[in-house]
N, C-alpha and C positions, 0 to 999 in steps of 0.2 A: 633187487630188493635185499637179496643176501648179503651184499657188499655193506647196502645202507645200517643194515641191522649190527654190522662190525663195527661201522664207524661211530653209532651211535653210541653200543656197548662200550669203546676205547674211551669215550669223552664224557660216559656218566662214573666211570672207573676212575679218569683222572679226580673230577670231581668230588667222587668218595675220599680221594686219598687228601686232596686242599682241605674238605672240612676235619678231616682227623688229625690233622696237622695242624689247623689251629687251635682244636680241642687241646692238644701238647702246647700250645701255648698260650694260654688263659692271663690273665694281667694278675699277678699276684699283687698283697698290700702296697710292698717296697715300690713298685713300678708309680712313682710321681709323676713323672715325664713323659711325655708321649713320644717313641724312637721316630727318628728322621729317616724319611724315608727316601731312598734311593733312585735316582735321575742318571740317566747312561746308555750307551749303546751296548743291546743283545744283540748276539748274532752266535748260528746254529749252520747245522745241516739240517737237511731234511731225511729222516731214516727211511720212510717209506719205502723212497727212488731207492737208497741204496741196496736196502735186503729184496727188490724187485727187481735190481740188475745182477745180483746173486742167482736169484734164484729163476729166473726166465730167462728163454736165451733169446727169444724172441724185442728184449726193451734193452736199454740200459739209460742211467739220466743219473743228474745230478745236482743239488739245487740247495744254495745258500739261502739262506733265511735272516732276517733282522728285524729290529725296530728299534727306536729312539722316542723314550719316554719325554715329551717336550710341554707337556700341559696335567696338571691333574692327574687325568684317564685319558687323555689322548695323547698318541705314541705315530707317531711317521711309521712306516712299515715295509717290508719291499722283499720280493723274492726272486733271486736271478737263477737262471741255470740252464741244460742244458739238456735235449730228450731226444732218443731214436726209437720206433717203433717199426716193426715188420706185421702188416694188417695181413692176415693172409685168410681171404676170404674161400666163398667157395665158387667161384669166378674170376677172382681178382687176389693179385697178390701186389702190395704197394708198402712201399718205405718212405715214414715221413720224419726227417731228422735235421735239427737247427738252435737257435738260441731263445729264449724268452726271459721277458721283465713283466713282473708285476707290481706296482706302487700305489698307494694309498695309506687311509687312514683308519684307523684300529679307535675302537671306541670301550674303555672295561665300563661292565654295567655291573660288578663286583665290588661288594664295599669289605674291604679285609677288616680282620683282625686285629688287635692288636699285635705288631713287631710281623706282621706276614704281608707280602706284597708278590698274591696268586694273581690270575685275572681268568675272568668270564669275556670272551670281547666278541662284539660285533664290529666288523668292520668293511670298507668298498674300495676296492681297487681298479685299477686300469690295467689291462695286461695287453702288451706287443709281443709279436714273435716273427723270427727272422728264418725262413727255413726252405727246403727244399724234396721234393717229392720223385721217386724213382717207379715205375711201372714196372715191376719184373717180370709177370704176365699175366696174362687176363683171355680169355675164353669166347669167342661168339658164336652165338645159337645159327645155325644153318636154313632152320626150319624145316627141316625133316629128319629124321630117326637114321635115314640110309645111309648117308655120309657123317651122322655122326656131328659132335660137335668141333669145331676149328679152335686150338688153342695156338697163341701168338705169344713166341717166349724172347722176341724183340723187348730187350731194355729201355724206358724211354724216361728220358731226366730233364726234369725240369728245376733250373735253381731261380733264386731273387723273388721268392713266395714271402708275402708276408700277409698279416692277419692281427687284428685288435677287437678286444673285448670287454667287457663288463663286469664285476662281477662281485658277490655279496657272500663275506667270510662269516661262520659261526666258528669259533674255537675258545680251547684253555690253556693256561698255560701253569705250569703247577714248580713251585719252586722245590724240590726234592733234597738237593743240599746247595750249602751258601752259595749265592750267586748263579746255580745251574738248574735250570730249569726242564721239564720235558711237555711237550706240548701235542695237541690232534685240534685237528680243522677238519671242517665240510666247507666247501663253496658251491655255489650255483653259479651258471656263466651264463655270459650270452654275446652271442656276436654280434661286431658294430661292424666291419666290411674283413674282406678277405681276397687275395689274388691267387686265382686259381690257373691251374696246368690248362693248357691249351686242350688238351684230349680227353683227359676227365679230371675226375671230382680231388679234392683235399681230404681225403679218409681219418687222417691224424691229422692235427696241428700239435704243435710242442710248445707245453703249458698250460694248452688248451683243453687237449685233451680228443678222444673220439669224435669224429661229426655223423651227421646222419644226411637223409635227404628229407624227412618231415619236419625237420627241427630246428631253430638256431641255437636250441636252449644247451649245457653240459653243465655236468656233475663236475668235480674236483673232490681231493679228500688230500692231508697232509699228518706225518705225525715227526716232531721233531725236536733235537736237544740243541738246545742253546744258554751260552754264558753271558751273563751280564757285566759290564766291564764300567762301575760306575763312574761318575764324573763329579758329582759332586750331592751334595744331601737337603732336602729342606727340612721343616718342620709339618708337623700334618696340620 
């Protein structure tokens, strides 16, 4: 709930900052014409991964970001990259590290300004991921107190894991200076199938995020700078 209330506060922040930015730019007399606005490939990192591979020793990841504004308000969209996590529970200790893509369709429900081109977007993706799981070790209950619990610090690796989902983006994206944008997302996820280790469970997928055993549902959350590299202008 704590995390939710950050991500929420990043993405009503950005939004303060788009409407004051277009309050700066108001349609003055002179303005006859209406500016053409701009058609092109954005593409970013994802800052999140990086200041969370700084600062945990536990993760590191790293994850390109895009879209391709091809309609109006609708933008092709795609996120590749690449994530390790060490889950170290209090029974189990498991590293889950590999590649992921996520692809879809980005929807702005954002009507700009005059001369501003922010966006509000909903959008749905498909996410795969290509990964591998290590057991470092894990614990079992004896059933009695006298001998104690057995821990087993036998390494056990499992590669050729992979894993596909769902899943439904709210985000902004806020143009700061010409052409550079900064952005925050939430996504909801859901898993469509998954191949799991012979001995136990997939605790991390990458891209995916943490799994559970009550759940197939996951959270996601992104914040990220990307340039828009235009291609060419229409009229509004």
């Amino acid at each position: 709930m704590k995390q939710l209330h950050i991500y929420l506060f990043f993405i009503n922040l950005l939004a303060s900052f788009c409407i004051y930015s277009q309050e700066e730019k108001k349609v003055s007399p002179t303005d006859t014409l209406p500016p053409a606005e701009k058609y092109g490939l954005r593409a970013g990192v994802d800052l999140g991964r990086l200041v969370r591979t700084a600062l945990d020793d536990n993760y590191s990841g790293f994850e390109i970001v895009g879209d391709y504004r091809f309609y109006k308000k609708f933008y092709f969209a795609a996120e590749i990259g690449n994530e390790s996590l060490i889950r170290d529970e209090e029974n189990i200790n498991t590293e889950g590290s590999g590649n992921y893509i996520r692809a879809g369709l980005d929807y702005n429900v954002y009507d700009n300004w005059y001369g501003m081109q922010n966006s509000i977007y909903v959008g749905l993706r498909y996410g795969f991921s290509s990964f591998e799981q290590t057991l470092n070790d894990y614990t079992i209950f004896t059933g009695t107190d006298y001998f104690g619990p057995n821990q087993i610090t036998e390494t056990i690796k499992s590669d050729g894991l992979n894993a596909s989902w769902l899943e439904l983006v709210l985000g902004i994206k806020v143009e700061v200076l010409n052409n550079l944008y900064l952005g925050a997302n939430v996504s909801l996820r859901s898993l469509v199938s998954e191949k799991k280790p012979d001995r136990f469970d997939n605790l991390y997928i990458p891209g995916f995020g943490r799994t559970n055993d009550f759940s197939s549902i996951g959270v996601g959350y992104g914040y990220s700078i990307s340039y828009l590299i235009p291609f060419f202008k229409k009229k509004k």
